[in-house]
C-alpha positions in Angstrom: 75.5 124.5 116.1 72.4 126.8 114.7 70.1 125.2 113.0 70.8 125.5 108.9 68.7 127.8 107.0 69.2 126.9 103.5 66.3 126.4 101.0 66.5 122.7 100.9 66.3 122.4 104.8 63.1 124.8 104.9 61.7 123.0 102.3 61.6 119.7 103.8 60.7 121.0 108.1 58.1 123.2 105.7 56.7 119.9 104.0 56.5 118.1 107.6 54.6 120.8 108.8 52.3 121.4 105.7 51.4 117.9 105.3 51.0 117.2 109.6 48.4 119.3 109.1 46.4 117.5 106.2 47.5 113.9 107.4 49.3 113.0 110.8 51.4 110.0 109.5 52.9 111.2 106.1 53.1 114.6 108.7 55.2 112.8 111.4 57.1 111.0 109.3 58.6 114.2 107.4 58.7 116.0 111.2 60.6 112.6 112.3 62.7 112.8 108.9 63.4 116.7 109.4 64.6 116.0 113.2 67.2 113.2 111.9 68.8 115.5 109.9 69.1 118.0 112.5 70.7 115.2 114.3 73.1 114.3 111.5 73.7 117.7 110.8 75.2 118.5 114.0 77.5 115.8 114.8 80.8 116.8 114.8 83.1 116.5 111.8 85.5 113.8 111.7 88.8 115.5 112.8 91.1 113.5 111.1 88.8 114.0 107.4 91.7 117.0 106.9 94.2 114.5 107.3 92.9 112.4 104.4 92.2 109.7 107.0 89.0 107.9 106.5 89.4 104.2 107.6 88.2 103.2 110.9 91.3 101.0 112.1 95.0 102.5 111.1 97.9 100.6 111.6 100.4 102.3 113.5 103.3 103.3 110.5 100.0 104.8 109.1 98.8 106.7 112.5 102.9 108.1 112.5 102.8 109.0 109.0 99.7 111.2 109.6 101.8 112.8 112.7 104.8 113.5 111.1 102.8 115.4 108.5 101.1 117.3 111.9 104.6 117.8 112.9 106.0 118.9 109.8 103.3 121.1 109.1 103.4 123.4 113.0 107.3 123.6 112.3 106.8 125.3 109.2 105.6 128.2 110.8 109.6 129.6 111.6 108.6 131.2 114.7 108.1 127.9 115.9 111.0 125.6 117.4 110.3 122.0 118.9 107.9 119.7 119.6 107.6 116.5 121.2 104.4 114.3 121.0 104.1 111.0 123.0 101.9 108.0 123.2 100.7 105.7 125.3 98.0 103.2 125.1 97.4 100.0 127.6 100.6 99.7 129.0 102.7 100.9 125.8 104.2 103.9 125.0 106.6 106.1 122.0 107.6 109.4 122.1 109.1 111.6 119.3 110.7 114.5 118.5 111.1 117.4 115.8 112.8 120.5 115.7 115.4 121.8 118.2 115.1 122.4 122.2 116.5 126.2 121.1 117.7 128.2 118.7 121.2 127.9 119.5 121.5 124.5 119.0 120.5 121.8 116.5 119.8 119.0 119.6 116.3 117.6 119.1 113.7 117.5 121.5 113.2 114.6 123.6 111.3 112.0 126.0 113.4 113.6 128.4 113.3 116.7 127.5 112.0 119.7 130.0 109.1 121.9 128.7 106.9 124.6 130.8 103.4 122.6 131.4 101.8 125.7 132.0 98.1 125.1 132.9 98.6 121.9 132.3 99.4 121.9 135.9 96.4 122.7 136.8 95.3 119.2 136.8 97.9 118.3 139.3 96.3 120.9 142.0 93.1 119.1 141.5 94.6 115.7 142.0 96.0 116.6 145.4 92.9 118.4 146.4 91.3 115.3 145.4 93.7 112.8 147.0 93.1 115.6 150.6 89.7 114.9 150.3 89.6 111.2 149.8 91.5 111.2 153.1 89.2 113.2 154.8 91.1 116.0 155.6 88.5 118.1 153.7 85.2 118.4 151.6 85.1 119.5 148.1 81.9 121.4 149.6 83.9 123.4 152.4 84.0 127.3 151.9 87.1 128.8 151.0 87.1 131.6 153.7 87.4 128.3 156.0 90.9 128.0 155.1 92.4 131.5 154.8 93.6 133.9 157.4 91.5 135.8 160.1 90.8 139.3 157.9 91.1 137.8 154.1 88.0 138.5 152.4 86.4 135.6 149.8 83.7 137.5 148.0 80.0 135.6 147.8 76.7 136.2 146.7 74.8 136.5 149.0 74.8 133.6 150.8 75.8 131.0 148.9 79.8 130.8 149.5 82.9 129.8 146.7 83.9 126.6 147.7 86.5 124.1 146.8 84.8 122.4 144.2 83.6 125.8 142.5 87.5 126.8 142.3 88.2 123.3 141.1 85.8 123.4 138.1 86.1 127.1 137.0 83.0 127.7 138.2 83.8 130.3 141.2 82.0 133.6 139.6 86.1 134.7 139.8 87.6 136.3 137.1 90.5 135.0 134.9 92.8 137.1 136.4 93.3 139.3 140.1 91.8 142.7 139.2 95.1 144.2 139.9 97.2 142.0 138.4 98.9 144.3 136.0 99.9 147.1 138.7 102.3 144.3 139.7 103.8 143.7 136.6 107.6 144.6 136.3 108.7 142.2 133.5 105.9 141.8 130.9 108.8 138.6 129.5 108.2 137.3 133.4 104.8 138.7 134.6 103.6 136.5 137.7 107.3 136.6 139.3 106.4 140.1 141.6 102.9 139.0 142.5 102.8 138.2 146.1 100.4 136.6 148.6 99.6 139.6 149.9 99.0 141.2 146.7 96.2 138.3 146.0 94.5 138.9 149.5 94.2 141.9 149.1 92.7 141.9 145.6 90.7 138.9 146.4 88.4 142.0 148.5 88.0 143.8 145.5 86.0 141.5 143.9 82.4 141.6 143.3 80.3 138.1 142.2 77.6 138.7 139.5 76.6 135.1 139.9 76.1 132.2 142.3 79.1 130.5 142.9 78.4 127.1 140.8 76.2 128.0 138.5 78.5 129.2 135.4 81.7 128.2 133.8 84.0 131.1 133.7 87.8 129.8 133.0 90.1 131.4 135.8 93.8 130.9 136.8 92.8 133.5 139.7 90.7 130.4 141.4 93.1 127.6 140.5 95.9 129.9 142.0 94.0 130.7 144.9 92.8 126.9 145.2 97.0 125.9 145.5 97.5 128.8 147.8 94.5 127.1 150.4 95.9 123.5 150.1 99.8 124.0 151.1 98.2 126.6 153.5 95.9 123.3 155.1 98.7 121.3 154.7 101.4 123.2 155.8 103.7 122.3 153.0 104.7 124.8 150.2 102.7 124.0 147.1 106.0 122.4 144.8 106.7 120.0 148.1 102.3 119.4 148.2 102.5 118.0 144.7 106.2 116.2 145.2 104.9 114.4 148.0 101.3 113.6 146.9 101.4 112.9 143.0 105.2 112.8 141.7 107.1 110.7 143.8 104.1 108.3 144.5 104.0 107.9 140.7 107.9 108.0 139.9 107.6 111.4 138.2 111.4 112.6 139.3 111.4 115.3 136.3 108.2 117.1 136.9 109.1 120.1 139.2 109.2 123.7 139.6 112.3 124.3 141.1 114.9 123.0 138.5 118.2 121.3 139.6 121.2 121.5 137.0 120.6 118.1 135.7 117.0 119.2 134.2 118.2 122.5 133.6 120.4 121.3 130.9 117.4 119.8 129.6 115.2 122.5 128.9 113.7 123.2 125.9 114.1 127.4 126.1 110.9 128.9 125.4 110.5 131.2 122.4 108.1 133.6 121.5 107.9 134.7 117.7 111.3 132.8 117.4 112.9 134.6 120.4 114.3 132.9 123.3 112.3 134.0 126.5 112.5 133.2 130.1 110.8 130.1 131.4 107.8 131.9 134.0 108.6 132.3 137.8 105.0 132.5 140.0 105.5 132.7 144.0 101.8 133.3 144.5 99.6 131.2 141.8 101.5 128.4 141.7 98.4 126.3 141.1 97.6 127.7 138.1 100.0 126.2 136.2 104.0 126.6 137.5 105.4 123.0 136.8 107.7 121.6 134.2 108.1 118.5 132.7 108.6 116.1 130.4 106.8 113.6 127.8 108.1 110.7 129.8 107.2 112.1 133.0 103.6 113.4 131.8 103.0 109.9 129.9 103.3 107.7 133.6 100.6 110.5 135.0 98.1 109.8 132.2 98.6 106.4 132.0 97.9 106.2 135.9 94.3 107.7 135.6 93.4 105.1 133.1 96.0 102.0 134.4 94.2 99.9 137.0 97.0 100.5 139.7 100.1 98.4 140.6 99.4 95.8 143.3 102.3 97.2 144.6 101.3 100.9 144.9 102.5 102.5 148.2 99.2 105.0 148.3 96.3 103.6 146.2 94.0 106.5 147.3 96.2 108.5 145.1 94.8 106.3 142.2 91.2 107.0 143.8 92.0 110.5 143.7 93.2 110.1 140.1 90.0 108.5 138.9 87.7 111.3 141.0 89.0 114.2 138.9 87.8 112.4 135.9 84.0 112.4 136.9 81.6 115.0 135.6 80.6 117.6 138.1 79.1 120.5 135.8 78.8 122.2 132.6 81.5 124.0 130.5 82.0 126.7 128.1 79.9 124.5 125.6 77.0 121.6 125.4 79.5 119.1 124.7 82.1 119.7 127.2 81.6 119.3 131.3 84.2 119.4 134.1 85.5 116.8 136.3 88.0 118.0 138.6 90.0 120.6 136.6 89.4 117.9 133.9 87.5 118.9 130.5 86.0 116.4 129.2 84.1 116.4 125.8 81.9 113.9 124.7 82.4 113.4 121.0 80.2 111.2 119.4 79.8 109.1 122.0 83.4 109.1 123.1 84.6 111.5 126.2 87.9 113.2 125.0 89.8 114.2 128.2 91.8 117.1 128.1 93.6 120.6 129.5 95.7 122.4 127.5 98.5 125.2 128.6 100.4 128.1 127.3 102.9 130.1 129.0 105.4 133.2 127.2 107.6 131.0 125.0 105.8 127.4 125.5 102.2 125.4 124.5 101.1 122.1 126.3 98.4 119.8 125.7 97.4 116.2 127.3 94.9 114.2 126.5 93.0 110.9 127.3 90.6 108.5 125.8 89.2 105.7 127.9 87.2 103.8 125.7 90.5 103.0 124.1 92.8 103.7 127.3 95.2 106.0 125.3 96.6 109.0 125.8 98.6 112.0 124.3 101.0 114.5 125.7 102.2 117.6 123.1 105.1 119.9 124.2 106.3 123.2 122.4 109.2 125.3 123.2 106.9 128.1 121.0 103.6 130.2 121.6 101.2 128.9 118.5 98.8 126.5 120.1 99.3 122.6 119.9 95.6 122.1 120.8 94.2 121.0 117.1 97.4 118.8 117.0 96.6 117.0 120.0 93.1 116.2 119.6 94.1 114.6 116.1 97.1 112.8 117.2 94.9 111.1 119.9 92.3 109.9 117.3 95.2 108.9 115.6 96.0 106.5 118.6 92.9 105.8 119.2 92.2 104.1 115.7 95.8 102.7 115.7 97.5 99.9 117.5 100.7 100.4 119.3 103.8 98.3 118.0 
């Protein structure tokens, strides 16, 4: 935030200067004085004060009350459909839903309920790159080129390399999206579903860094996509089996795929755009950018599984390990307050890290978050395009001021 520039402001870092020189004390003290309320000045607002919430400690009717009106309010917009919001916090969970899972019908949304996760998803790439790693069958540090074919081109600069950790925290030097993507476009309703492997290879040449891998935060489904495409490749798995095998059936996620059977097809919220039923996205080629569905159920055991201590029980506790590694700070974001962990942002908010990804698709919004001071987290599903983010943030303060029933 800049510093403020109003008269009142001036006059009193004017004052601590003016008088520092005539007298250090009565000087320091105003210099000391004028710092503070910098400080104050930039801590971040309260974002539940436009809810009308002020107390410290809600009880939970009062927490939902304050989320229906959230709810109430993004469904009054008539281009948007449903929405399901779900909670969990140390051990206990609710989910609930508003509005309809399409236009045609007047069924409401769902725990169960199948929603696009979008880049959402990208979080579950990370965790299996993670979960390869803690097994030693690769280094967050290795180069990229390492695991491609003989003739595939990974650009650098210089000599410093993209490795697997730069793709894994957006900090590559890639761009959002291949150069070429659009060329390959034949439905703009279903854009990724004639982008091939060989299409991404090939563009993947054309680039040029302008920086050092590592050093700057640049957002890019081109590096998560290319960081899925290098794992199944290592593993020898197509990506959807990669994540099955690692993360979702370890866990007991049984509705978080990308390859629908009939059962979750009949529960599939349809995405809209501007009211409009649209086609849920088909990618062959970036699959780690964000290609899963799910549900609230399904996305509430993940959370709760990076901040649960695990089951005594658990069949593979590196995958916890692997969990609890993507949460760690590695480098800098898009702003001072955010870093990444593994995919993972993570904002530190008045002395509380908020950890989050958000995801949006051609007719659907996502957004999970965690807070581990207060082990709770938040999952928000839309079967529309206007962004759930805001909601989300303020429906986790809300949990993390409230106490489940």
């Amino acid at each position: 935030m800049p510093a403020p520039t109003g008269s009142w402001f001036s006059f009193f870092l004017g004052a601590g200067c003016g008088c520092l020189a005539a007298s250090v004390v009565v000087g320091g003290a105003l210099l000391a004085f004028g710092w503070l309320l910098l400080t104050e000045l930039d801590k971040p607002e309260d974002p539940l004060t436009s809810l009308g919430v002020t107390k410290e400690r809600l009880s939970f009717e009062e927490a939902k009350s304050s989320l229906d009106q959230m709810a109430n309010d993004y469904l009054a917009d008539l281009n948007n459909v449903g929405l399901v919001i779900g909670f969990w916090k140390d051990g206990r969970q609710q989910v609930f839903g508003y509005g309809v899972r399409a236009r045609n019908t007047r069924q409401p949304p769902d725990a169960d309920t199948v929603f696009e996760l979008a880049s959402v998803g990208k979080t579950l790439t990370t965790t299996v790159l993670a979960h390869m790693y803690l097994r030693g069958e690769l280094d967050l540090n290795d180069p990229v080129q390492k695991f491609l074919p003989e003739g595939v081109k990974v650009p650098s600069h210089e000599t410093r390399p993209i490795t697997l950790l730069d793709l894994a925290t957006h900090t590559s030097g890639l761009p959002n999206m291949p150069p070429n993507f659009n060329a390959h476009v034949v439905d703009p309703e279903n854009p990724y579903k004639d982008y091939t492997q060989k299409d991404l290879y090939t563009d993947l040449s054309k680039i040029t860094l302008t920086v050092p891998p590592g050093q700057r935060y640049e957002y890019s489904n081109l590096a998560m996509g290319l960081l899925g495409d290098v794992l199944q490749r290592h593993a020898g798995a197509s990506y959807e089996e990669l994540v099955l095998e690692r993360v979702c059936r370890p866990l007991g996620m049984h509705n978080t795929r990308i390859t629908l059977d009939e059962t979750m097809k009949a529960r599939l919220a349809q995405p809209h755009a501007q009211g409009r039923a649209v086609p849920v996205w088909e990618d062959y080629t970036l699959q780690g950018a964000g290609s899963f569905l799910s549900t609230a159920d399904d996305m509430l055991v993940y959370l709760a599984a990076h901040l649960a201590a695990p089951p005594a029980e658990a069949a593979d506790p590196t995958l916890f390990q692997a969990l609890r590694l993507g949460l760690q700070k590695r480098r800098p974001a898009d702003s001072r307050t955010t870093a990444m962990g593994l995919g993972w942002h993570i904002t530190s908010e008045n002395a509380t890290d908020v950890i989050w990804h958000n995801g949006a698709s051609g007719g659907s919004v996502s957004f999970v978050g965690m807070m581990e001071t207060s082990h709770s987290a938040v999952v928000v599903l839309s079967n529309s395009t206007s962004s759930v983010d805001d909601l989300g943030v303020k429906a986790l303060h809300l949990l993390h001021r409230a106490d489940m029933p």
